[in-house]
C-alpha positions as CSV (number, residue, x, y, z in Angstrom):
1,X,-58.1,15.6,-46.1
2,X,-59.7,13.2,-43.6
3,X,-57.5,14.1,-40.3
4,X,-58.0,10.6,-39.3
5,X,-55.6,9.5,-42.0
6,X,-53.7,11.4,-41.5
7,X,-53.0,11.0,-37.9
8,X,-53.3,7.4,-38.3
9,X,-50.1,7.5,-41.0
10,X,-48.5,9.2,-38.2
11,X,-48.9,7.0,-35.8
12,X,-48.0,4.3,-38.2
13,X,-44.6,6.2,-39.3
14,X,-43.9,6.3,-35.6
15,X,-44.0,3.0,-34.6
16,X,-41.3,2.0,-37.5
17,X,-39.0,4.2,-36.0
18,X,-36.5,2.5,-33.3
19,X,-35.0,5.5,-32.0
20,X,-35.9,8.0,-29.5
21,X,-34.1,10.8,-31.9
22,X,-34.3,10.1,-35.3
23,X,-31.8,11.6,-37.8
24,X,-33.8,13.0,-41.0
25,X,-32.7,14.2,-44.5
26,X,-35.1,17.5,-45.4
27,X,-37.0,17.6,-48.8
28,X,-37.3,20.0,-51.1
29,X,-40.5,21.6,-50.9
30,X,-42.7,24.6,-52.9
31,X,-42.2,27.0,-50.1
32,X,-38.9,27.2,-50.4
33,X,-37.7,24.6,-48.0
34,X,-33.8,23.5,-48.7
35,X,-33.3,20.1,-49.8
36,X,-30.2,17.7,-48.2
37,X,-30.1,19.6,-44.6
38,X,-29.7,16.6,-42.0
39,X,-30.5,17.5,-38.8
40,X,-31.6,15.1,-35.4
41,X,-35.6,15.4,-34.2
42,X,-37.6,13.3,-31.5
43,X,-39.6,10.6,-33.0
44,X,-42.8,12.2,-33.3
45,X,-41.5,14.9,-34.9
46,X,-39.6,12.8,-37.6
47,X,-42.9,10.4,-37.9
48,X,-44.9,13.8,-38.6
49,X,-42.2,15.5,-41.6
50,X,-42.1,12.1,-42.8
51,X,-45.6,12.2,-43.5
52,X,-45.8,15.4,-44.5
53,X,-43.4,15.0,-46.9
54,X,-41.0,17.6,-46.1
55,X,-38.2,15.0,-44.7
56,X,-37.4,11.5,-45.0
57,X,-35.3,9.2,-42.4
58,X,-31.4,8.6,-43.2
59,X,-29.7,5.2,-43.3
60,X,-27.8,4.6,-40.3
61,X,-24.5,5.0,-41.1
62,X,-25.1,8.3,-42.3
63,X,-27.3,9.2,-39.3
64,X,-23.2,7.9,-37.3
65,X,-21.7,10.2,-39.3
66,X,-23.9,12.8,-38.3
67,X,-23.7,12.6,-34.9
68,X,-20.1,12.3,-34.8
69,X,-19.6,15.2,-36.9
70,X,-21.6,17.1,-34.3
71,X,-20.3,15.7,-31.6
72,X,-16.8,17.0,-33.0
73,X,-18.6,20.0,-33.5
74,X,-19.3,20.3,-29.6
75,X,-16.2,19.4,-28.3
76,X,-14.3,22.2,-30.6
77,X,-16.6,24.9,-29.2
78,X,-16.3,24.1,-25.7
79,X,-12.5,24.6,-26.6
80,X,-13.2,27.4,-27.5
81,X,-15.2,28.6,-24.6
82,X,-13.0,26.9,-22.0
83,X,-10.0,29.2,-24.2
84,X,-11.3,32.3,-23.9
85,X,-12.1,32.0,-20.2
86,X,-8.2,32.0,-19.5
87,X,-8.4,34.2,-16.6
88,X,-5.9,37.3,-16.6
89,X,-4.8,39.3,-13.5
90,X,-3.0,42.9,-14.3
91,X,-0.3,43.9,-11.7
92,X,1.7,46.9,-12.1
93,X,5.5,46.7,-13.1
94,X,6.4,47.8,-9.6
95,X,4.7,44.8,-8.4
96,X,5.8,42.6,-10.3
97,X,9.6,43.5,-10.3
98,X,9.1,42.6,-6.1
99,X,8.1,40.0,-6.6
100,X,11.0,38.9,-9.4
101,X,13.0,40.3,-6.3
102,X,11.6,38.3,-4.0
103,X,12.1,34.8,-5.7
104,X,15.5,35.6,-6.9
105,X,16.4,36.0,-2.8
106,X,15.3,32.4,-2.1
């Protein structure tokens, strides 16, 4: 393989590409590599698997759906996080009836 080509094809693939991070489909390929995983990769990256063979880029409105569905994905784990940082203070019961006490006076 002439590694000017090569490199050349990647700088080609590249230069087609309009975004910053580009949303690829992965390939199938001999050594074992899953086909149908979508995930988002900086342009050279993408230009490279492209050329390769082991990815190819999606159409836009499924590279939308994509990064809303991760975007969703983000916002229902820092839910999640934010929920289990509910902060929790322990008194004892003695405590806490004086202070029952206390509000009922006023």
């Amino acid at each position: 393989m002439d590694l000017r080509i090569y490199y050349e094809r990647i700088r080609e693939t590249r230069k087609t590409l309009t975004e910053d991070d580009v949303v690829v489909v992965s390939c199938a390929t001999p050594d074992g590599g899953k086909a149908g995983v979508c995930t988002e990769v900086p342009k050279g990256v993408a230009a490279k698997m492209v050329v390769d063979g082991t990815a190819s880029v999606v159409a836009a409105d499924i590279a939308a759906e994509f990064r809303r569905a991760r975007a969703e994905a983000k916002e229902k784990a820092d839910r999640e996080l934010a929920a289990s940082k509910v902060s929790l203070t322990v008194i004892p019961a003695a405590e806490l009836n004086r202070l029952r006490a206390a509000l009922e006076q006023e």
